[in-house]
C-alpha positions as CSV (number, residue, x, y, z in Angstrom):
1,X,0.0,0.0,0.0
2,X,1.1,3.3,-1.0
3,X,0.2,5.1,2.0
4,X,1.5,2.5,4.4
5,X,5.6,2.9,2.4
6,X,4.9,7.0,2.8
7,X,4.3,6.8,6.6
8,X,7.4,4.8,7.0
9,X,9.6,6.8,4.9
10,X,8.7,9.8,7.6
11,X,8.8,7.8,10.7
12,X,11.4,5.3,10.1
13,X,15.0,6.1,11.0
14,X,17.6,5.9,8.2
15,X,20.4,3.2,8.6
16,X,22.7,5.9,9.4
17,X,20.5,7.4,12.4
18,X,20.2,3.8,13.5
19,X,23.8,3.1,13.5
20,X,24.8,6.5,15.3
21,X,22.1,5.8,17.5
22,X,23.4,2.7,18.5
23,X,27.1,4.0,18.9
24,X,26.2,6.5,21.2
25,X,24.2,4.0,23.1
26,X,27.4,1.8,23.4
27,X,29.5,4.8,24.3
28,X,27.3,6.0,26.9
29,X,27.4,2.1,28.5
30,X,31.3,2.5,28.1
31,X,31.2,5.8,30.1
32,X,29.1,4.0,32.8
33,X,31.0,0.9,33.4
34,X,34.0,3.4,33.5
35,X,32.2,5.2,36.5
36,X,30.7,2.2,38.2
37,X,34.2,1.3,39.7
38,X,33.7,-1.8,42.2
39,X,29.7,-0.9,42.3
40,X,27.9,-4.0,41.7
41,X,25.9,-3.4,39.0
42,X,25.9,-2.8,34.4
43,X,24.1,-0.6,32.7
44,X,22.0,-2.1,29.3
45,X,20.3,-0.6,26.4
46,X,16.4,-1.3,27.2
47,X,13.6,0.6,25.3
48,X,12.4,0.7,21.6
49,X,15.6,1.6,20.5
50,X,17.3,-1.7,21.9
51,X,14.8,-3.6,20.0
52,X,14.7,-1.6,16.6
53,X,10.9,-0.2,17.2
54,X,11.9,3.3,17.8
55,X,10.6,6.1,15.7
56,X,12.5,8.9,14.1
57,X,14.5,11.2,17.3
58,X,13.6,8.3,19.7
59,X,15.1,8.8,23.4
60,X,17.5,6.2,24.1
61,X,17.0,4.4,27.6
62,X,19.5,2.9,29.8
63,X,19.0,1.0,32.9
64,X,21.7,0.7,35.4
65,X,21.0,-3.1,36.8
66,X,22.3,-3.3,40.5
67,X,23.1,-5.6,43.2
68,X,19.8,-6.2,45.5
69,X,22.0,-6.1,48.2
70,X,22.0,-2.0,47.8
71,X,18.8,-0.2,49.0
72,X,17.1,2.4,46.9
73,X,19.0,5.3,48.5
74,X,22.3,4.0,47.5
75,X,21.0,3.3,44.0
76,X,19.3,6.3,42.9
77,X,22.1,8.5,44.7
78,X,24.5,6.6,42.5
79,X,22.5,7.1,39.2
80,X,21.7,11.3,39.9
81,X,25.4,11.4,40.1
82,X,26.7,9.5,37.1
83,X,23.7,10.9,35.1
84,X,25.1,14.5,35.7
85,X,28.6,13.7,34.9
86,X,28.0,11.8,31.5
87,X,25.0,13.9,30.0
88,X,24.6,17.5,29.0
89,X,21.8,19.8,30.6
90,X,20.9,17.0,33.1
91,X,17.1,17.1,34.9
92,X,16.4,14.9,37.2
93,X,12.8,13.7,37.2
94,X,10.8,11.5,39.6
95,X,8.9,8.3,38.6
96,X,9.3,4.7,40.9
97,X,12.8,5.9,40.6
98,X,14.4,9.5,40.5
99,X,16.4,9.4,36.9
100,X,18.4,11.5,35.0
101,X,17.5,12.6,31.5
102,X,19.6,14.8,29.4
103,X,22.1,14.7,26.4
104,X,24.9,12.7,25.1
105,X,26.0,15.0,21.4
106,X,22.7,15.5,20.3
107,X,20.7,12.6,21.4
108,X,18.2,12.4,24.5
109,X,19.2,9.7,26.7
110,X,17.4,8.8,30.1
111,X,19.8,6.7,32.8
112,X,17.3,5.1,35.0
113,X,17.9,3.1,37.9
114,X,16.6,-0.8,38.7
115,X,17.5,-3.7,40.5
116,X,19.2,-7.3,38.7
117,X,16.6,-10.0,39.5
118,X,16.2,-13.6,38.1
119,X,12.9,-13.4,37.6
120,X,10.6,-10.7,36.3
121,X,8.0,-11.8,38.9
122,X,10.6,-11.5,41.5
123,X,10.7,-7.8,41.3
124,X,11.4,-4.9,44.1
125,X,10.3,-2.5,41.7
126,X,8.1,-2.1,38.8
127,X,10.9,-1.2,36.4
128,X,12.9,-4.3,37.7
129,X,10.7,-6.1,34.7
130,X,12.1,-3.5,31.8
131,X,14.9,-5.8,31.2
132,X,13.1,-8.4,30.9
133,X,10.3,-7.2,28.1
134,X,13.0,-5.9,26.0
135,X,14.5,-9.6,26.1
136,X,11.0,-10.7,25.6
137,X,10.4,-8.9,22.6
138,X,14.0,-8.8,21.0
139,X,13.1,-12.9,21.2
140,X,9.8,-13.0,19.4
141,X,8.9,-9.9,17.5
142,X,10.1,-11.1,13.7
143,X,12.5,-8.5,11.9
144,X,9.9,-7.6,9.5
145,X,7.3,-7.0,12.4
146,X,9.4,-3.9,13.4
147,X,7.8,-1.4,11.0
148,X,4.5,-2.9,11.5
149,X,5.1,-2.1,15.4
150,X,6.1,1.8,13.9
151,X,3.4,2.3,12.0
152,X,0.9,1.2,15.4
153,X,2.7,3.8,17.3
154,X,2.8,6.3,14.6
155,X,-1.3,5.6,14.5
156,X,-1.7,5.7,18.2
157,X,0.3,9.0,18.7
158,X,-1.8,10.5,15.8
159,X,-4.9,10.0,17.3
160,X,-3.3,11.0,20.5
161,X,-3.7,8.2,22.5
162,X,-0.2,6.5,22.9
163,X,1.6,6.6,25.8
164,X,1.0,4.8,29.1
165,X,1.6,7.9,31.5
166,X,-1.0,9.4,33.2
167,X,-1.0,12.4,30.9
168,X,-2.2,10.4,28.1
169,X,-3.7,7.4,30.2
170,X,-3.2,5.5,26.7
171,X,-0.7,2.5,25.3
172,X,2.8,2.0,25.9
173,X,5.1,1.3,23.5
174,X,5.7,-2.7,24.4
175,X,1.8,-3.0,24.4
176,X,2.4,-2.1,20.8
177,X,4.5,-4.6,20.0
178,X,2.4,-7.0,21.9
179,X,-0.4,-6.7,19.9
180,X,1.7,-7.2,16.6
181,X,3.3,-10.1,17.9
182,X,-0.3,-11.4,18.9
183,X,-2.2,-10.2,15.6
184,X,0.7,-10.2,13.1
185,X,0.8,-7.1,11.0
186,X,-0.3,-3.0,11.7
187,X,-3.5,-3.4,9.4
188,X,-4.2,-7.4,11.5
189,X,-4.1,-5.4,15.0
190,X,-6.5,-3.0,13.4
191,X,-9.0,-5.4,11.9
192,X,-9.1,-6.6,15.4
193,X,-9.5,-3.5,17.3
194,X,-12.5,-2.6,15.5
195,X,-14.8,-5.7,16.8
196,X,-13.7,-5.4,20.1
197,X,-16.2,-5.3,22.7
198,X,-16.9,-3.3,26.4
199,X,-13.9,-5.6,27.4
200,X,-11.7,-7.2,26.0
201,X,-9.0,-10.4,27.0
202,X,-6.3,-10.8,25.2
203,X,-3.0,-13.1,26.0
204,X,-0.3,-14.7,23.9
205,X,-0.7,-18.2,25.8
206,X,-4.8,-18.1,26.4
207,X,-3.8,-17.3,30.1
208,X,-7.3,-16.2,31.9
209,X,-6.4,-13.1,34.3
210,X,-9.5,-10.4,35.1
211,X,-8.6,-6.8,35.8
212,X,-10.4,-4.1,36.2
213,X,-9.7,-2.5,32.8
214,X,-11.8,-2.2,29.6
215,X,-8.4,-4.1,27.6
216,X,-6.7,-6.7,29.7
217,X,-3.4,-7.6,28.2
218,X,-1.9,-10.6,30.0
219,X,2.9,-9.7,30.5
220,X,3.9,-12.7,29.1
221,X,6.7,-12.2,31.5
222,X,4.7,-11.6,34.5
223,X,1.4,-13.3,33.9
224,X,0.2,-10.6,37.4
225,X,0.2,-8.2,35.3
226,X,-2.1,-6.2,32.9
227,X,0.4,-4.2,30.4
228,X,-2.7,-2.2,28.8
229,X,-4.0,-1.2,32.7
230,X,-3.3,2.6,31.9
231,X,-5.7,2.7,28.9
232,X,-8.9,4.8,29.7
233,X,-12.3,4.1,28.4
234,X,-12.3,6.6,26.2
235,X,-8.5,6.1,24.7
236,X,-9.7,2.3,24.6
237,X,-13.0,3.5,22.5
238,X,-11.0,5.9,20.6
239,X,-9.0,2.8,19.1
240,X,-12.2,0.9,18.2
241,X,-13.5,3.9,16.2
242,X,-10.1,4.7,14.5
243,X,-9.8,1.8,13.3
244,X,-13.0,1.4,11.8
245,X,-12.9,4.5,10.3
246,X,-9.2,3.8,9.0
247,X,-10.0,0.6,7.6
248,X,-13.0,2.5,5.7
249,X,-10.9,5.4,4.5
250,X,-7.2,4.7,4.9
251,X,-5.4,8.3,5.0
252,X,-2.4,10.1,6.3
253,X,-4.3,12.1,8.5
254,X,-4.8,9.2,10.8
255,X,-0.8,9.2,11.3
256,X,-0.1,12.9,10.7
257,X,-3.0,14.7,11.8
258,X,-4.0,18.7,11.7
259,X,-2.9,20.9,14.5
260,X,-5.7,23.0,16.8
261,X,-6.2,26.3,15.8
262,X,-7.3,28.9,18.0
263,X,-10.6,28.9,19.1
264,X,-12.7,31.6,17.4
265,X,-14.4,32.8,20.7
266,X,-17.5,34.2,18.6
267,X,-18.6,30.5,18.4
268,X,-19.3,30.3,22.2
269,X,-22.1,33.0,21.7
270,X,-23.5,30.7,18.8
271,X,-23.2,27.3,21.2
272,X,-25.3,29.5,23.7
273,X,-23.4,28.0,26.5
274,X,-21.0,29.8,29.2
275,X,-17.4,29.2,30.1
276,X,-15.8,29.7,33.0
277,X,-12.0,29.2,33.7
278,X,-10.0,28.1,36.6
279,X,-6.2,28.3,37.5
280,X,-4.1,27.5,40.4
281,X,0.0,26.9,40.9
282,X,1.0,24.0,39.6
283,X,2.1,21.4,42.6
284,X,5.8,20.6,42.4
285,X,4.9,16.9,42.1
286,X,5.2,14.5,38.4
287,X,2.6,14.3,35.7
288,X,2.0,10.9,37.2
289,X,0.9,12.0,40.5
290,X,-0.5,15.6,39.4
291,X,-2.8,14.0,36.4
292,X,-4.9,11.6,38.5
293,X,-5.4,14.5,40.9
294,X,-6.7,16.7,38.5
295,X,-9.2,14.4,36.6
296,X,-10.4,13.6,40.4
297,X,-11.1,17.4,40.6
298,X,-13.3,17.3,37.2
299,X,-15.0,14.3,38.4
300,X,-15.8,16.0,41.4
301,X,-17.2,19.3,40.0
302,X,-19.0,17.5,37.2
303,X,-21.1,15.5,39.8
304,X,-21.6,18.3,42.2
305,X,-22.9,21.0,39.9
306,X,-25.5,19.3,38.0
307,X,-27.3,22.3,38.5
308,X,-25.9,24.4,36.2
309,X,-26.0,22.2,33.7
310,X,-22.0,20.8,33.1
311,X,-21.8,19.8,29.1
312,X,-18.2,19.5,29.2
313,X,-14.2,20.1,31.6
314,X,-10.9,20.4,30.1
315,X,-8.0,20.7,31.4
316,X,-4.4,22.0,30.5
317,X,-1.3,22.3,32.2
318,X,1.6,25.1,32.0
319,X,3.0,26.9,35.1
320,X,-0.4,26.3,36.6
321,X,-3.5,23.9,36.7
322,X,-6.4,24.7,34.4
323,X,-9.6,24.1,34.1
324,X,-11.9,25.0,31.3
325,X,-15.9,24.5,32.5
326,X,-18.2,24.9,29.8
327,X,-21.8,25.0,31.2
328,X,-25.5,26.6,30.4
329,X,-25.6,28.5,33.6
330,X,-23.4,30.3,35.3
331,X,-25.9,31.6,37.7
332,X,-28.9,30.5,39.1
333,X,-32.7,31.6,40.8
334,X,-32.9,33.0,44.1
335,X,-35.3,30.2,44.7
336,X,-35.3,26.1,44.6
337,X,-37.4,23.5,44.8
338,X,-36.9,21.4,48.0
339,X,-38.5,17.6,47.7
340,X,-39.6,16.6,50.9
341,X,-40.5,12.9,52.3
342,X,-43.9,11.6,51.0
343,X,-47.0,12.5,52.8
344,X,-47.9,9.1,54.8
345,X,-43.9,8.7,55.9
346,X,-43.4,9.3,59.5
347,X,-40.8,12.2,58.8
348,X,-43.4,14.2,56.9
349,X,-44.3,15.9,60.1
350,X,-40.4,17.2,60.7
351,X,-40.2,18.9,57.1
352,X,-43.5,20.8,58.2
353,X,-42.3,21.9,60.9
354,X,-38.8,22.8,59.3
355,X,-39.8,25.1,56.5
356,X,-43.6,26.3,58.1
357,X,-42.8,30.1,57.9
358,X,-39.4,30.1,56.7
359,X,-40.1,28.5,52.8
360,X,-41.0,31.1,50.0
361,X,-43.5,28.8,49.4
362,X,-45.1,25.7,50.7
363,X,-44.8,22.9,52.2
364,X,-47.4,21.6,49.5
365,X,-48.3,18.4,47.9
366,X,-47.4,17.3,44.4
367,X,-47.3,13.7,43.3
368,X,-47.6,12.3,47.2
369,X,-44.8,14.3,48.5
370,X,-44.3,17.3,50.5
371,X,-41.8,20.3,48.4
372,X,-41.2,24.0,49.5
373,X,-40.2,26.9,47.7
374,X,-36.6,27.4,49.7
375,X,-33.7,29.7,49.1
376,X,-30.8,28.7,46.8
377,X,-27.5,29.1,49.1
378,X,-25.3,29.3,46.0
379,X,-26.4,31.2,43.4
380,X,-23.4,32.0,41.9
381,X,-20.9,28.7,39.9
382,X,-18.0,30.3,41.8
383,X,-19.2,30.5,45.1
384,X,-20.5,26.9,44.7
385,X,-17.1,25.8,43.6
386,X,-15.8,27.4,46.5
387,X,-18.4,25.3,49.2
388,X,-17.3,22.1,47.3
389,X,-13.3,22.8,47.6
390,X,-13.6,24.0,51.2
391,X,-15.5,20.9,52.4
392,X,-14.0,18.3,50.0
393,X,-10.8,16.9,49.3
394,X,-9.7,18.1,45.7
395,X,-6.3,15.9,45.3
396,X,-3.3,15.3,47.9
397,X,-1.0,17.8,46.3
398,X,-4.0,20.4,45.1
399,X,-5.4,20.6,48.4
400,X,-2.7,22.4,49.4
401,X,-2.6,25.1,47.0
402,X,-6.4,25.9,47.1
403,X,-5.5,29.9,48.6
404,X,-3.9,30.1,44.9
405,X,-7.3,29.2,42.4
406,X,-8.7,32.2,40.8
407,X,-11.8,32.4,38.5
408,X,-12.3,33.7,35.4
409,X,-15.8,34.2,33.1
410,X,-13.7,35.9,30.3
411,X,-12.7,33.1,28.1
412,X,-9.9,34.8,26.7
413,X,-7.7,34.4,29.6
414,X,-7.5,30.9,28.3
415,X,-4.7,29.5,26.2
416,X,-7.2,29.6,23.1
417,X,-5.5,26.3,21.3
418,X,-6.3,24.8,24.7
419,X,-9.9,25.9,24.4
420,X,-10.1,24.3,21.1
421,X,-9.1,20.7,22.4
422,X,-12.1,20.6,25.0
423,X,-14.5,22.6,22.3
424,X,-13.9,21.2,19.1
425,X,-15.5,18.2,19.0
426,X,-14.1,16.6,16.0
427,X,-11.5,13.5,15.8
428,X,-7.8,14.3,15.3
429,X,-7.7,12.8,12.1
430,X,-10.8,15.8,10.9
431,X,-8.6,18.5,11.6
């Protein structure tokens, strides 16, 4: 297919990338063993790049296997510092392990810390098993299946749903090369994709695992594990309809998809719906800990302000945390309609009593139950925000920032392209 040899040309990476790539790969691991004197422990080439999956300007990853007879202190201590010495502009950043990413010439490497264990089942920590999938797949993904593996990751990060971190909540690069290895080719993991159901069980030896996750993918090297468990419902969904809607129209778009303009803020006026806009400092904490935190926050506004009528929350992140609520109302009546206990139940006589006098209106009948016309205690979305944050928990890390949120009803105080992603409603591949 014509298309399918176009995509690769732009996404594949030349011999010669592939062989620099791999020399500066070696001379990093030289460097290291250098450095790791009479430290128990050698560094390895792990990742897509180790087993020829990568993608144009790929970041190399190397794991630093230790002794388990060092604790974590000692381990990530030691990585932080030969990290630093070894790579330009080094940034430390914080996952199960602190690791060091940075530059060796002009190539992003990350040095990343785990433990040297027999067994991939026998692991202290979750990246203990990283060795062990790239041996897994090195081992059983056919040569030729290597650009069939590109061009699912190519698909996935056009439609925006690959990567397992909690910024994406979508699928990982080995759970790419799972599925190839289970289905065969790009095009075979796509004819499957689209007949998959609310959930879906898939393993390479018919191993029967549940998990609470809409696409259970038994680790053939840890049959514990799920490897799709960070795909969302929606990123899971989003597959399913790509791929029928691929297989209908094959087009670059799917791979290489339009970028979000700005949002033309004359088109809120004609959706007749309100936006209102909150920011608050950004937590010094990791995508992975911040994003959970934050869709916990939408969660909890979108069920506790059904009364203004929630269509939609976005949310971005820069120097701060947005959110973007889009909504009918912004404010509401004075008054409310208070339902009461029906008329034969033994509490009917305490609402009476309760809102005699003090009700706009009522206590009267309608349908067998006692209402009354009361006061609305938050009028206003803001100041119901406010009740919600100041008697709820909003996250671990936002709680503690709550002094900073500020509101906005002017919708241009949002990043516009931002207001696009949660407005425009169209699929990546219409843009």
């Amino acid at each position: 297919m014509d298309l399918i040899n176009k995509v690769l040309e732009r996404i594949k990476p030349s011999e010669e990338e592939h062989k620099r790539t791999i020399q500066l790969a070696k001379n990093v691991i030289d460097e290291l063993k250098s450095l790791l004197d009479d430290i128990d422990a050698e560094p390895m080439l792990v990742g897509s790049v180790a087993k020829g999956t990568n993608l144009k300007n790929a970041d190399v990853d190397i794991f630093i296997r230790y002794s388990p007879k060092y604790d974590r202190s000692t381990i990530e201590k030691k990585t932080i510092e030969l990290g630093k010495k070894i790579l330009k502009n080094p940034l430390v950043n914080y996952a199960e392990h602190p690791y060091v990413r940075g530059k060796f010439e002009d190539v992003d490497f990350e040095i990343v810390p785990c433990y040297r264990v027999e067994e991939s089942n026998r692991k202290i920590t979750s990246v203990d098993r990283t060795p062990f999938h790239t041996e897994f797949i090195l081992k059983n993904l056919r040569e030729w299946q290597r650009d069939e593996v590109r061009l699912l990751k190519q698909f996935l990060k056009g439609i925006g749903i690959y990567g397992a971190e909690a910024r994406v909540e979508g699928f990982s690069g080995y759970l790419t090369e799972l599925l190839v290895i289970k289905f065969g080719t790009f095009m075979d993991v796509l004819k499957n994709a689209q007949r998959w159901k609310r959930k879906t069980h898939i393993s390479l030896d018919n191993t029967k695992k549940d998990f609470e996750s809409p696409l259970i993918f038994i680790d053939p090297v840890d049959p514990n594990r799920n490897v799709a468990s960070a795909v969302s419902i929606d990123n899971y969904s989003l597959l399913i309809f790509s791929s029928r809607e691929f297989l209908k129209n094959p087009n670059e778009k799917f791979f290489f998809p339009g970028q979000y303009k700005e949002f033309d803020l004359r088109k809120i006026d004609e959706r007749g719906t309100k936006i209102l806009h909150i920011w608050m400092k950004r937590p010094q904490v990791v995508d992975d800990i911040l994003f959970p935190q934050i869709r916990k926050f939408a969660r909890y506004l979108s069920e506790n302000l059904v009364e203004f009528s929630i269509t939609k929350i976005g949310y971005y992140v820069d120097n701060n945390v947005h959110l973007i609520i889009e909504s009918y109302y912004h404010d509401l009546p004075p008054l409310m309609v208070h339902e009461g206990p029906p008329v034969w139940s033994k509490n009917s006589e305490e609402f009476i009593k309760k809102w005699k006098g003090r009700a706009f209106n009522g206590p009267y009948i309608m349908n067998g139950k006692f209402f009354a016309d009361i006061e609305r205690r938050n009028r206003k979305i803001e100041d119901a925000i406010m009740k919600l944050i100041s008697s709820g928990s909003i996250g671990k890390d936002l709680d503690k920032l709550k002094e900073t949120i500020v509101f906005s009803r002017d919708p241009s105080t949002i990043d516009l392209k931002e207001l696009s992603r949660v407005l425009d409603y169209r699929f990546p591949w219409e843009l």
